[in-house]
Residue frames as qw, qx, qy, qz and C-alpha x, y, z in Angstrom:
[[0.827, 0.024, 0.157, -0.539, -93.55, 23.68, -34.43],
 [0.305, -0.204, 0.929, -0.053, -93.32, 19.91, -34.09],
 [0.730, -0.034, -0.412, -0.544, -94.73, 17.72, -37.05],
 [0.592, -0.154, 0.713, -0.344, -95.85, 14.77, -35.93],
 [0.443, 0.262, -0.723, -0.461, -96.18, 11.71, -37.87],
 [0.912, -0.123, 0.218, -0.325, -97.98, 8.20, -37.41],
 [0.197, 0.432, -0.880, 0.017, -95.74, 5.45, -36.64],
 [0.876, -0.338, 0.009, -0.346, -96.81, 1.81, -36.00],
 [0.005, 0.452, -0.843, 0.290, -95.48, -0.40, -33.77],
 [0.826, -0.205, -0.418, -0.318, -95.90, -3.88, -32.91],
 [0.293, -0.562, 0.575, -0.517, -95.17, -4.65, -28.99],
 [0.705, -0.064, -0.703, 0.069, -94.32, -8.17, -27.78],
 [0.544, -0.623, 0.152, -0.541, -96.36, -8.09, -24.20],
 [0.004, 0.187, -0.914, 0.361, -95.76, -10.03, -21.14],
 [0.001, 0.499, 0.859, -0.117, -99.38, -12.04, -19.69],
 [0.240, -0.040, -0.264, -0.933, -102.16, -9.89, -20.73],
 [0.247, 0.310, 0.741, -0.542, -105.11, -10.26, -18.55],
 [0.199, 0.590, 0.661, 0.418, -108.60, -10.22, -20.90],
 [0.056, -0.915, -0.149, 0.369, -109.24, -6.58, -18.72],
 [0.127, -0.606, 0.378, 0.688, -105.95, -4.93, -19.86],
 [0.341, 0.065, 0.742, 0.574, -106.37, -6.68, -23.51],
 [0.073, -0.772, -0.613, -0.153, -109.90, -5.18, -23.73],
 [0.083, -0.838, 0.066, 0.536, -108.40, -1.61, -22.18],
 [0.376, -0.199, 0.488, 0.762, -105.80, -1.87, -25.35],
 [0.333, 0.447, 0.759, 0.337, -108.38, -2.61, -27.64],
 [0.001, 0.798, 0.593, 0.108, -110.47, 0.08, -26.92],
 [0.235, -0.813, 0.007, 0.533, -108.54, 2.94, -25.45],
 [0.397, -0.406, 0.640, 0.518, -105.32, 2.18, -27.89],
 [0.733, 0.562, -0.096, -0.371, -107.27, 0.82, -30.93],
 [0.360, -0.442, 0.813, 0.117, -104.61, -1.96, -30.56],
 [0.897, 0.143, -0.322, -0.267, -105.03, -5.02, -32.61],
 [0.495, -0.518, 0.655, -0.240, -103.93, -8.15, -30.39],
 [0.888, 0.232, -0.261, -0.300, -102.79, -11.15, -31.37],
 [0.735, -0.505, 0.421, -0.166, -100.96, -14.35, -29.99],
 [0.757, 0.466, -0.453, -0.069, -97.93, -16.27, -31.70],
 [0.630, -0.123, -0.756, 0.126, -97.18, -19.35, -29.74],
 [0.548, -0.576, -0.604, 0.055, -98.82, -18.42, -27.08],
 [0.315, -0.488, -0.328, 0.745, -97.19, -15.24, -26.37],
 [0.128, 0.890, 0.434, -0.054, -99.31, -11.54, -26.96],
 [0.366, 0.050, 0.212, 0.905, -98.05, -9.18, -29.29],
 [0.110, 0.856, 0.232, -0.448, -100.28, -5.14, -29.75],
 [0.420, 0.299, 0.389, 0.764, -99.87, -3.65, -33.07],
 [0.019, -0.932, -0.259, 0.255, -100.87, 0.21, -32.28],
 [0.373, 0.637, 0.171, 0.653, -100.59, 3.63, -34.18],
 [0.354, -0.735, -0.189, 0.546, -98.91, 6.24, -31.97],
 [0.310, 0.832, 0.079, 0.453, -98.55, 10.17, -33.53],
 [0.563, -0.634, 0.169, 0.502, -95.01, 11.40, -32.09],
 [0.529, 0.827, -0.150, -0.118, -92.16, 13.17, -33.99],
 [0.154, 0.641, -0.752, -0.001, -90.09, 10.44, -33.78],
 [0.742, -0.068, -0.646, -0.166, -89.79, 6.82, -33.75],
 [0.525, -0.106, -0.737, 0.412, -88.77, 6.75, -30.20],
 [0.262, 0.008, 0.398, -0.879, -90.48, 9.58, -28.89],
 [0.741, -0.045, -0.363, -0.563, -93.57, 7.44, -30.50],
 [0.669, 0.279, -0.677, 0.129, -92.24, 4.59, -28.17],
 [0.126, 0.065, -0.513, 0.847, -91.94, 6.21, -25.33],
 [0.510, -0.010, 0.091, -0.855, -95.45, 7.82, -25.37],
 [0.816, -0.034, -0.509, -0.273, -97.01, 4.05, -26.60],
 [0.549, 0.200, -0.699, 0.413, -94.99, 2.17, -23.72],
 [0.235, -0.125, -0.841, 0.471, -96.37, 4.22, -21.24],
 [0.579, -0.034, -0.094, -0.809, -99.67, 4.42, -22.07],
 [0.718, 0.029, -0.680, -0.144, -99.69, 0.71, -22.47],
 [0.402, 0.030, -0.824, 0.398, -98.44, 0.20, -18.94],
 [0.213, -0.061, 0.304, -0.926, -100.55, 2.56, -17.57],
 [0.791, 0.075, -0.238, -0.559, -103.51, 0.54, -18.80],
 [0.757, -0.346, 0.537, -0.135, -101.40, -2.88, -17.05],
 [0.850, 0.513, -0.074, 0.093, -99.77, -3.84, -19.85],
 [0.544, -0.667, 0.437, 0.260, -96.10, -4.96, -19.51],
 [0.606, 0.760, -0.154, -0.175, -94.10, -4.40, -22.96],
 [0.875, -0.162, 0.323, 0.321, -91.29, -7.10, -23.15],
 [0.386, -0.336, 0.443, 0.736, -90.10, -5.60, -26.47],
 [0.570, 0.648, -0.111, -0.492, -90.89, -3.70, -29.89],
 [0.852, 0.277, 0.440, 0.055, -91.19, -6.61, -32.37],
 [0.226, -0.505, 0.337, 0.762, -88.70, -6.25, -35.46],
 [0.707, 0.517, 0.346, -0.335, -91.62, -7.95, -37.99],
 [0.105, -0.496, 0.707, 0.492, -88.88, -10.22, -39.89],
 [0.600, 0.571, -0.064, -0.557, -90.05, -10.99, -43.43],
 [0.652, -0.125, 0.669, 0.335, -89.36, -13.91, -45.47],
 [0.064, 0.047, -0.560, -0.824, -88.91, -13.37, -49.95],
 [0.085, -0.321, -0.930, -0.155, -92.22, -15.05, -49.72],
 [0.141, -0.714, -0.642, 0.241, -93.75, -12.37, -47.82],
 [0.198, -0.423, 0.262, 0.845, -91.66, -9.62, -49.30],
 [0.032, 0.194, 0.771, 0.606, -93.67, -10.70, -52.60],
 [0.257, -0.594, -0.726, 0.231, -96.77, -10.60, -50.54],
 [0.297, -0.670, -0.186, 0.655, -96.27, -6.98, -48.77],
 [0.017, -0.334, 0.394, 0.856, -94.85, -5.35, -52.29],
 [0.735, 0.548, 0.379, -0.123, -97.47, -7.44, -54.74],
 [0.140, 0.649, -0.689, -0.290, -94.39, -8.80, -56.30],
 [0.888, 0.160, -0.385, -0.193, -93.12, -12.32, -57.45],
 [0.760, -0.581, 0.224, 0.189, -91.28, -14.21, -55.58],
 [0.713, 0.389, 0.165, 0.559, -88.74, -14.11, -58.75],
 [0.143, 0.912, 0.042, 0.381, -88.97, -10.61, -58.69],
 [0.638, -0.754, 0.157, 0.015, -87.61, -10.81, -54.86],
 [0.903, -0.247, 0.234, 0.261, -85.37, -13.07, -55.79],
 [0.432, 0.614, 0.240, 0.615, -83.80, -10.88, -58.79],
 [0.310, -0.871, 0.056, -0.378, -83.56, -7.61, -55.88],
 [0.620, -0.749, 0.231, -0.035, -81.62, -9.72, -53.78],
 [0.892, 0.252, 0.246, 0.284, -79.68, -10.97, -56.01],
 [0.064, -0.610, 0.211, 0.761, -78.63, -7.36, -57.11],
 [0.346, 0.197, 0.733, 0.552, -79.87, -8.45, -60.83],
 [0.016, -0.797, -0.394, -0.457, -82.75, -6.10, -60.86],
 [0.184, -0.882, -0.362, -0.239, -82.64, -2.68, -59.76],
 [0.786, -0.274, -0.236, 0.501, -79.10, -2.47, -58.81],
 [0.193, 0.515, -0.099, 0.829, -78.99, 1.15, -58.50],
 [0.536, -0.475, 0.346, -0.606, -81.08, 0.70, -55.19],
 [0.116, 0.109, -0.930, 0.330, -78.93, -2.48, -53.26],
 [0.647, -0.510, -0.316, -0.470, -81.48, -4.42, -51.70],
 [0.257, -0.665, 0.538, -0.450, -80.71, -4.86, -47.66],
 [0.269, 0.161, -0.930, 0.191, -78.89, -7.74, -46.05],
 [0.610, -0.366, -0.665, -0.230, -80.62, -10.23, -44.58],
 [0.416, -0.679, 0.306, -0.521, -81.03, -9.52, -40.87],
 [0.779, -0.198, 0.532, -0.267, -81.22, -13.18, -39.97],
 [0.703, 0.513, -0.371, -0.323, -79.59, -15.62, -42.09],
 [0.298, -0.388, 0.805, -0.334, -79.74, -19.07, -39.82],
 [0.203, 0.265, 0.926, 0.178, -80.46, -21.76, -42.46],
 [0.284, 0.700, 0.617, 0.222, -83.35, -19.17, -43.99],
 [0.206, 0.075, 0.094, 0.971, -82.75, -15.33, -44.84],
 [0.087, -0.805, -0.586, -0.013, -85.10, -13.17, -43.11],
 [0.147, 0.344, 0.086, 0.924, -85.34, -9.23, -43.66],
 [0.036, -0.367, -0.607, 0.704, -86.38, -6.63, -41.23],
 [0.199, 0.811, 0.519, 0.179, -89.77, -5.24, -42.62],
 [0.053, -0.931, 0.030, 0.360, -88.84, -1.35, -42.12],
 [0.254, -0.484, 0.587, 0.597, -85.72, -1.91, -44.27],
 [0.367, 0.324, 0.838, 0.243, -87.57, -3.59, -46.75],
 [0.035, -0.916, -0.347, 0.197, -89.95, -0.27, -46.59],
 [0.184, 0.911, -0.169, -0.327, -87.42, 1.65, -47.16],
 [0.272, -0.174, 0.770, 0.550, -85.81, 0.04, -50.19],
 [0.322, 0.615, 0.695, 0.188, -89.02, -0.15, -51.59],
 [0.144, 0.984, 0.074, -0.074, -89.61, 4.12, -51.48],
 [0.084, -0.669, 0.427, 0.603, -86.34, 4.87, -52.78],
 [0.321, 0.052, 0.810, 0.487, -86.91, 2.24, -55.43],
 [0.381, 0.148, -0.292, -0.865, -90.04, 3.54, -56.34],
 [0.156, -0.164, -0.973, -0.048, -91.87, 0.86, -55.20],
 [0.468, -0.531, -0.095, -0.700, -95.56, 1.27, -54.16],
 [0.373, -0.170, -0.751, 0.518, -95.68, 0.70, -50.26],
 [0.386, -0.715, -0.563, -0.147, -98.66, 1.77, -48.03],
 [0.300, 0.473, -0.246, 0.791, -97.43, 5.45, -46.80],
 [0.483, -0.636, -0.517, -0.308, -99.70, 6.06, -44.66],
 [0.651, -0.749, 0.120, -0.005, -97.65, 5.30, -41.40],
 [0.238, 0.794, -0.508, 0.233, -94.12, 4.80, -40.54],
 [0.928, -0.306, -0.207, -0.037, -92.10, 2.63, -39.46],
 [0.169, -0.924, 0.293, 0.178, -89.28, 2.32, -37.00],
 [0.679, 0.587, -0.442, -0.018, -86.25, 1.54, -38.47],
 [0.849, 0.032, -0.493, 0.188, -83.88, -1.74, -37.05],
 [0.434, 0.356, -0.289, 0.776, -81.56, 0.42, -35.71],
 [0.244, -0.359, 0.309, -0.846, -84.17, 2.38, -33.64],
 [0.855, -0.217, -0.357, -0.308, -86.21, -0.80, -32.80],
 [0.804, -0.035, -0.477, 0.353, -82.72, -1.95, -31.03],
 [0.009, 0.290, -0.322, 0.901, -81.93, 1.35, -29.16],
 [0.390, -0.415, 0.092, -0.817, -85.27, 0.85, -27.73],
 [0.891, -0.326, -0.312, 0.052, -85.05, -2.95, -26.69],
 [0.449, 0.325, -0.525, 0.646, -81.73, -1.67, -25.23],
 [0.229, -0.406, 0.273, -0.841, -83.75, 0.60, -22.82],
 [0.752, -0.353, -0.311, -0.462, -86.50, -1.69, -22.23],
 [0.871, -0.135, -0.391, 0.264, -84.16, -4.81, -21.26],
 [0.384, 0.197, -0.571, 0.698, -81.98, -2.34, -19.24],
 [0.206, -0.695, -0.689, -0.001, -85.60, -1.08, -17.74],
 [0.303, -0.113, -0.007, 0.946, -84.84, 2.52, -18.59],
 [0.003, -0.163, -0.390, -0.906, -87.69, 3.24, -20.16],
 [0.446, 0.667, 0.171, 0.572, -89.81, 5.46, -20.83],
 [0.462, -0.128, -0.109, 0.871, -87.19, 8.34, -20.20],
 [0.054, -0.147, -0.229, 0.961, -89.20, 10.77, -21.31],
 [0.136, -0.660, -0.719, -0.171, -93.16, 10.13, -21.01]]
C-alpha cells in the first residue's frame, strides 16, 4: 500500500481565461493570483510523491484549459523567513550567520544577485530538523524536485505518467 501525502504547489500559468480560472477555483480549490500581470494556482494535490503530485496536478489543470508554464520555487527573503517562522529578523539573521543553531547549517541562499533569497521548501526543512514550529500539514516540493520538473515541462515531457 501507497501512503499518500498532501503536497502544495504553486503553478506559474500561461493566459487564463476567467472560464478556466473559475474551473480551477472550483474543481481544484485553487487559489489564483496575479504577480505582474502573470497567473500563478496554488493547489493541494494527494500523491506519494512530489512529482507524482505534479504530474497528477498538471494534468488535471490542463484538462480544465489551463497551460502550466512552471512550478513556482516561492523564494523568500530574511524578512519573510521571520514572517513564515514568527521569528525576528535578528533571529534570521543569527541562522544565517551560523551564530545560532549551528548544529542545523542554515541553507545557502538560492539567489544571491545584490539580495539573498532562499527557496521556501529548504527553509521548511531547516526549520523541522531544527525544531522549529512550521505548519505540517502539507508538503512541500523540495528545489531539487521543483527543477526536475521545470526540466520536463520546458522540454514538454510532461506529464509522463498521468
Amino acid at each position: 500500500m501507497t501512503v499518500e501525502q498532501s503536497f502544495e504547489l504553486r503553478l506559474r500559468l500561461g493566459e487564463l481565461s476567467e472560464e478556466t480560472e473559475d474551473l480551477l477555483v472550483r474543481q481544484l480549490d485553487a487559489v489564483v493570483s496575479r504577480f505582474a500581470g502573470v497567473p500563478y494556482a496554488t493547489v493541494l494535490q494527494d500523491a506519494p510523491s512530489g512529482r507524482e503530485a505534479a504530474h497528477r496536478i498538471v494534468a488535471r489543470v490542463r484538462d480544465l484549459g489551463g497551460n502550466v508554464q512552471s512550478v513556482d520555487f516561492d523564494y523568500v527573503t530574511r524578512t519573510e523567513i521571520a514572517d513564515r517562522l514568527g521569528a525576528t529578523r535578528q533571529a534570521v539573521a543569527y541562522w544565517v550567520a551560523g551564530l545560532r543553531q549551528a548544529d542545523f547549517p542554515f541553507p545557502h541562499p538560492a539567489i544571491q544577485a545584490g539580495v539573498e533569497l532562499w527557496c521556501w521548501s529548504d527553509v521548511v526543512d531547516w526549520a523541522l530538523a531544527s525544531n522549529h514550529a512550521v505548519d505540517e500539514a502539507v508538503t512541500l516540493l523540495s528545489a531539487d524536485e521543483i527543477a526536475v520538473i521545470n526540466g520536463e515541462l520546458a522540454a514538454g515531457r510532461m506529464p509522463i505518467f498521468a
